[in-house]
N, C-alpha and C positions, 0 to 999 in steps of 0.2 A: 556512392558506394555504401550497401552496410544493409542490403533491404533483407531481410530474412521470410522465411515459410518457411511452417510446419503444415504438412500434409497428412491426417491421419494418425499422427505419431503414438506411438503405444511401448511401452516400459512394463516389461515383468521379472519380480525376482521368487525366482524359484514358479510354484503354481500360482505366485497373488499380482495380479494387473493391476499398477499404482496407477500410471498414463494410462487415461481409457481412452484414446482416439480422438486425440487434439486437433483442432485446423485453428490455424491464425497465420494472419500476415503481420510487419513487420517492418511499418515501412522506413525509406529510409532518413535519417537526422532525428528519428520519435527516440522519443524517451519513455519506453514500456516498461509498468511494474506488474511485477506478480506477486500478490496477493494471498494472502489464507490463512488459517488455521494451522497450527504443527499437523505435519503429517499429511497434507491434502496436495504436495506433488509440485510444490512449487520448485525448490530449490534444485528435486531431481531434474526435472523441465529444461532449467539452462542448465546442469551438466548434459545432457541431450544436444542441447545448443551448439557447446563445447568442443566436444567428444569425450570428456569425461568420461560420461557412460554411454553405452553402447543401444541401439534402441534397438527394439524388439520388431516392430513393423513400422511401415511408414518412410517417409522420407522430409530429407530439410535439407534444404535451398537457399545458399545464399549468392546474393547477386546472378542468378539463372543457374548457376553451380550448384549439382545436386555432392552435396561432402558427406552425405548418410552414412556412407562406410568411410568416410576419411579420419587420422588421426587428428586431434586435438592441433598440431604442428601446422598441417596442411589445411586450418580454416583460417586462417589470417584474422584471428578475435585475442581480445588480452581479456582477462578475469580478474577482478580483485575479490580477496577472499575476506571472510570475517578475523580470520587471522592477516594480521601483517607479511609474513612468513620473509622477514628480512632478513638477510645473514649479519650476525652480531658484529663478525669483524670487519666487517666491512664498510666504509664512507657511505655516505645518502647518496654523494657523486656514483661513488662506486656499484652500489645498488642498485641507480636506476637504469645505470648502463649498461647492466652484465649481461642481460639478452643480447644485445647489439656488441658485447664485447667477443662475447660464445659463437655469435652468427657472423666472425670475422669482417666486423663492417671499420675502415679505417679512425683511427683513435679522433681524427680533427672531425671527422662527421660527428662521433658518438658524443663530443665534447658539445658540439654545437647544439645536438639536440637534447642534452641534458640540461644546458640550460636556458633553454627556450622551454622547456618544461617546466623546472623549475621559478622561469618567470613567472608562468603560466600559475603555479601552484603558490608563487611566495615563498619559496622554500632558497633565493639566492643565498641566504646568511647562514645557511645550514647544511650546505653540500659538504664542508669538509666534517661534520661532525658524526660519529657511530650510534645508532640508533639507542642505544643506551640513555642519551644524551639529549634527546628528544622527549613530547608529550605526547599521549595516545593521539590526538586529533594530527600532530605532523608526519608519526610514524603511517600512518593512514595517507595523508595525501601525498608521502615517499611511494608507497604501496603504487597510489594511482599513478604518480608520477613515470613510475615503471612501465606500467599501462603504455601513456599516452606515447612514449618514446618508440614504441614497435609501430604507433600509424597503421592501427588494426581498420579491418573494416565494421568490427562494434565492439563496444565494448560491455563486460556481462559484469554484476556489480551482485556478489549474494552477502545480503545481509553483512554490509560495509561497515553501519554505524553499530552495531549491536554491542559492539563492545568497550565504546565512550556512554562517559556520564552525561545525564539530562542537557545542561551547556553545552557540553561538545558537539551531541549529538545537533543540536540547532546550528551551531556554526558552521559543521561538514554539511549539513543540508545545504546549506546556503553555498557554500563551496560548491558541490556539484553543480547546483542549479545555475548558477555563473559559469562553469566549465563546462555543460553541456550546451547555452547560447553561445558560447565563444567559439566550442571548437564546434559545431551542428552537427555531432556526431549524431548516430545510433547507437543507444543505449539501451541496456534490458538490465533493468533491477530486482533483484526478489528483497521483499520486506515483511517482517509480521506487522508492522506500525503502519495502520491503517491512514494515521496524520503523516507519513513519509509520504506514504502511496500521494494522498491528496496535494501535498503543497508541491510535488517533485513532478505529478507524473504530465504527459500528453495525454496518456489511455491506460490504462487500470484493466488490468487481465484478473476477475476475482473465480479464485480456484478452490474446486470444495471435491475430496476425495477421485481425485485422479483426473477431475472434467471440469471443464471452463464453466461456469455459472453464468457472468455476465462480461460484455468489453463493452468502455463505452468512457467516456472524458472523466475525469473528476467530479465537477457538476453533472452530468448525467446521470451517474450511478446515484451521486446524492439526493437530485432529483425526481428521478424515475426510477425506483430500483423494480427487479425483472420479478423479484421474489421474497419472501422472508428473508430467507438466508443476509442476499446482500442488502435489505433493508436495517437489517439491525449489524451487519459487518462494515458496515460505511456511516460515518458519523460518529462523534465522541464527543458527551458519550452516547451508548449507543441509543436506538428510538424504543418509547415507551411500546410496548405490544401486550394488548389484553385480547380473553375472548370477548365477541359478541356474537349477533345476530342478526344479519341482514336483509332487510324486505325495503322491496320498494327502493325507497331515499332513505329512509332510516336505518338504525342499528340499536340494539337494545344489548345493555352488559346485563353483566351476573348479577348485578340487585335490582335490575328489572326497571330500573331506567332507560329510557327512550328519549335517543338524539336525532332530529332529523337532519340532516347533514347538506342535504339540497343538490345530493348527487345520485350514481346509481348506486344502490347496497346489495342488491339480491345475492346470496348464496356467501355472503361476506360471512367469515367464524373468525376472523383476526382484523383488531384495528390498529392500525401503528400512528403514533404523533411525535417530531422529534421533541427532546424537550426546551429547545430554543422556539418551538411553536406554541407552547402551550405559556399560560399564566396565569398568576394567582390572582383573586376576587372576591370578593364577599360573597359567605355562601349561597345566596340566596341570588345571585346571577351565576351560579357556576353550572355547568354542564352537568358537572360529578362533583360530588363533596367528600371531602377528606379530612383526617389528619395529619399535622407532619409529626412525623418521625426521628428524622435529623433536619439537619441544617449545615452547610460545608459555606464559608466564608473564605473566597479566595481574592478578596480584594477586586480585582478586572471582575467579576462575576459570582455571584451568590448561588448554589445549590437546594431546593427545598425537596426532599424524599416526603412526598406525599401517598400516604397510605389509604387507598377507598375502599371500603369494608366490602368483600364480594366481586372485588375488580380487579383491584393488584395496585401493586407500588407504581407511582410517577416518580421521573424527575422530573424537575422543572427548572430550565436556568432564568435567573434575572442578572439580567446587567448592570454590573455595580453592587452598590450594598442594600440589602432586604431588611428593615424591622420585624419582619416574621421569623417565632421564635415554636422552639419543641414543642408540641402539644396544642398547638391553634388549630382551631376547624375553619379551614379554607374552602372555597370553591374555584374549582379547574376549568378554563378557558379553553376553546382553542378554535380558528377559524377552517371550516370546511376544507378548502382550497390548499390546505397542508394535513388533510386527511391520507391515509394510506390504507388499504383495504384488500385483505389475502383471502383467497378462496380455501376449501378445504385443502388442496393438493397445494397449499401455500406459492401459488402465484397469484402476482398484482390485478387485481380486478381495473382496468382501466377507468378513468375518472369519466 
């Protein structure tokens, strides 16, 4: 249970077409995120999903049930929201239950699956206590807990973590990611945290003004991206991208340097290299010559913001600590075979 389709799906408010005619499946026990930018149509998407909001053409299917026109009620899905939206007076017990209390389901059932959810969440020591009472990360997986208690056929998650601090935010990651193995639900996420997307998802749906850009694994998107767009949207941070000019194997930047790269270049006007690909060198082996600019010292990983006059900014990570300091003339590395290469119309020119 839980397989979802969107068929053509399209969303307009008033004359502006956010949804430009969606198709994706959805299959079922995945753990699907969406992805993007504010504003590119993600979170609308799973109200779509929902029934939330109402979609304009198209249809969605789940499990061979077309619910297009059906209320929010009659699609057997639970949502957790960026808000908690927990009633203050009321127990965590009391909370997670009140769906199941409202749909007259007998008190020994609704007891039973509150805390087998609870189990589930860790939340036993804290059923009797009013959300007050609680940290933002528990009020959250109360939230899910509510969720898991209706035995939907998916569950829709928009932007859960948004509103814990950096720690929390990693331990509810890890929360899910164990609650989605356990229970093999279907899940549909929206995220703007491109490292959520990555460490949580099965399949990364990335969405850029109303239309699906790319689907495709985590590593894939990383890997292979379809286009600019999700080449510099996927990875953190994001990938270096300068102009050049591609003939042949080679590519020539804006100070009129020339790298032969040992692949095809023809029609290449953007090079991309993430900056875990590239490295620092003495200038006189470097590709490109620079200076740096800054320097970020995060302990796990060193930062160098390398500036090459007529090219553009680098970063470059090194792992662990760098004695390269402000103002040294470095030279930039980087092996072919993590080259990335956009045509004018900023799609991947195939390697």
């Amino acid at each position: 249970m839980g397989q979802i389709e969107l068929k053509d799906i399209r969303k307009s408010f008033g004359g502006v077409e956010v949804i430009k005619g969606i198709d994706l499946q959805i299959d079922e026990g995945e753990l699907v995120i969406f992805v993007g930018p504010s504003g590119c149509g993600k979170s609308t998407l799973l109200r779509l999903i929902s029934g939330l909001v109402e979609a304009s053409d198209g249809q969605i299917i789940i499990d061979g049930d077309d619910v297009t026109g059906k209320p929010p009620a009659e699609r057997e899905l639970s949502m957790v929201f960026q808000s908690y939206a927990l009633y203050p007076h009321k127990s965590v017990r009391e909370n997670m239950g009140f769906a199941l209390t409202v749909a007259g389901m007998p008190k020994s059932d609704i007891t039973a699956k509150v805390d087998a959810a609870a189990a589930t969440l860790k939340l036993e020591d804290y059923l009797d206590r009013k959300p007050k009472a609680l940290s933002g990360g528990q009020r959250q997986r109360v939230a899910i807990g509510r969720a898991i208690v209706r035995e939907p056929r998916a569950f829709l998650f928009d932007e859960p973590l948004s509103n814990l601090d950096a720690a929390l935010r990693v331990e509810m990651r890890l929360e899910i990611a164990r609650l989605h193995q356990k229970l093999g639900a279907t899940m549909v996420y929206v995220t703007h945290d491109q490292v959520e997307a990555m460490t949580l998802a099965d399949k990364i749906v990335v969405l850029q003004a109303g239309q699906i850009e790319q689907i495709g694994s985590p590593l894939d998107l990383y890997r292979h991206p379809g286009n600019l767009f999700v080449a510099q949207f996927i990875g953190s941070p994001k990938m270096n991208v300068v102009d050049c000019t591609g003939t042949g194997t080679s590519v020539t930047f804006g100070n009129d340097n020339t790298s032969d790269i040992a692949r095809n270049a023809e029609g290449a006007t953007k090079m991309g290299v993430r900056p875990e690909h590239m490295a620092l060198c003495p200038e006189k082996d470097g590709i490109l010559v620079g200076q740096i600019d800054v320097m970020e010292h995060l302990g796990s990983d060193s930062f160098a913001y390398v500036n090459v006059t007529d090219v553009g900014l680098f970063t470059v990570r090194i792992v662990g600590h760098s004695d390269a300091v402000v103002g040294d003339v470095v030279g930039l590395t980087f092996g072919s075979e993590n080259v990335h290469l956009f045509d004018a119309a900023e799609k991947t020119i195939p390697a």
